[in-house]
Steps between C-alpha positions, in 0.01 A plus 500: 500500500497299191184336386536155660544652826139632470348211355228341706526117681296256634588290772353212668609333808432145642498455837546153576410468906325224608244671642189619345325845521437635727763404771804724446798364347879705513532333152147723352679812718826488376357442113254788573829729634686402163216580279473860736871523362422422169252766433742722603611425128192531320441106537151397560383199564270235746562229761390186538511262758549141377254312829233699352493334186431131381834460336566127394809332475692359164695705216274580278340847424145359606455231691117530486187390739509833673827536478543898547862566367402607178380779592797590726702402202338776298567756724878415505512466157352828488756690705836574504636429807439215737532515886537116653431531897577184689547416869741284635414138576750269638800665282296552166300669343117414612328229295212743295871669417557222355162419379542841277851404387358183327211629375715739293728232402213464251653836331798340332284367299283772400701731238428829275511536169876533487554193702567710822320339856181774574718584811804633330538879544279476847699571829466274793606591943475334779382580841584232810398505829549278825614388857805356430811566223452372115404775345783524249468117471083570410553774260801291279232234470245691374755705305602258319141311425362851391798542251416156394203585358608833321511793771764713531650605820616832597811572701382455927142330364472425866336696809446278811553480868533211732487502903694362760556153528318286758243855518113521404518838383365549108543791267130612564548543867761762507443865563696607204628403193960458579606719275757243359173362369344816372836574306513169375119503328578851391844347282297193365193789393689710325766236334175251402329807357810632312578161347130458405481813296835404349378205395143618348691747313737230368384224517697163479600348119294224387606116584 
C-alpha cells in the first residue's frame, strides 16, 4: 500500500427525501448502505437528512433568519467526499435536491488563496431511488450541477435502483438489497474514495 491508500476520509452524505425523521425513506437507506461501503475504505463520515433542517432557499452561503445551511455547509466543507441522495419526483431529481444544488451554487464564488473554488479536490456520488425509470436522467443532472460548482466525479459516481413501472414497491420495502445494486455502491465506494485520496495528495493547480 502506498501512503494515500491509508490516508483517512471524511464523508458526508445528504439525503434529500421529502420526508422528515422519523418516517423511513429508501433515499436515507441507500445513503446509509453507501456510507457502510465507504468505510470499508477507511472513509468516515455522517448523514444528514435535509427535512430535518431549516434550509432556506437562494445562492448564497447564508441566507440568514434561521437559516440552518451554514452549518451543513461546514460539515461539507470539512470533508472530502460528498454523498447527494435524492428520490425521484415526476422525472427529476426531488426539489430539496435541488434546494442543495443552489445553495452551493453560492461556492463559485467562494475561492482559496490560489483562486481555486473551496470544493476543488473534494469528490462528489450520487445515489437515486424510485418507482418509475430516470435514474440515469437524475444522476446527469446532478452530475453536472455538482461539477458546476467544483466537485469532481469519479468513474460510476452513481448507485441507484428504480422499480417497476406502474408498481408501489420502494427500495425500503424489499427483503434484500439486488445485488446489481450492492455491486454498484461497492464500484462508486471504492472509485469516490480512490479519486479522493488522489486528489488530497495532489491537489489541483491554482486558477
Amino acid at each position: 500500500m502506498t501512503h494515500t491508500d491509508t490516508t483517512p476520509l471524511r464523508a458526508v452524505a445528504l439525503v434529500c427525501t421529502l420526508s422528515p425523521s422519523p418516517a423511513a425513506s429508501s433515499s436515507q437507506l441507500l445513503a446509509e448502505q453507501t456510507m457502510a461501503a465507504l468505510g470499508e475504505h477507511g472513509v468516515t463520515g455522517k448523514v444528514i437528512r435535509i427535512a430535518d433542517h431549516d434550509v432556506r432557499p437562494g445562492v448564497e452561503t447564508d441566507m440568514g433568519d434561521g437559516d440552518e445551511w451554514p452549518a451543513i455547509r461546514d460539515t461539507v466543507l470539512g470533508a472530502d467526499i460528498l454523498v447527494l441522495a435524492t428520490p425521484i419526483w415526476l422525472g427529476h431529481p426531488s426539489s430539496l435536491a435541488q434546494r442543495v444544488m443552489e445553495r452551493l451554487d453560492a461556492e463559485i464564488s467562494e475561492k482559496d488563496d490560489e483562486g481555486r473554488m473551496l470544493t476543488y479536490g473534494k469528490v462528489a456520488a450520487v445515489c437515486v431511488v424510485g418507482n418509475e425509470d430516470g435514474a440515469h436522467k437524475v444522476s446527469a443532472d446532478l452530475f453536472q450541477g455538482l461539477n458546476d460548482v467544483g466537485f469532481s466525479l469519479a468513474p460510476n459516481a452513481v448507485t441507484y435502483w428504480v422499480g417497476e413501472a406502474m408498481q408501489g414497491t420502494d427500495y425500503q420495502d424489499l427483503d434484500k438489497t439486488p445485488e446489481t445494486t450492492s455491486a454498484t455502491t461497492a464500484t462508486l465506494a471504492a472509485n469516490t474514495a480512490h479519486l479522493a485520496r488522489q486528489l488530497k495528495a495532489s491537489p489541483y493547480p491554482s486558477s
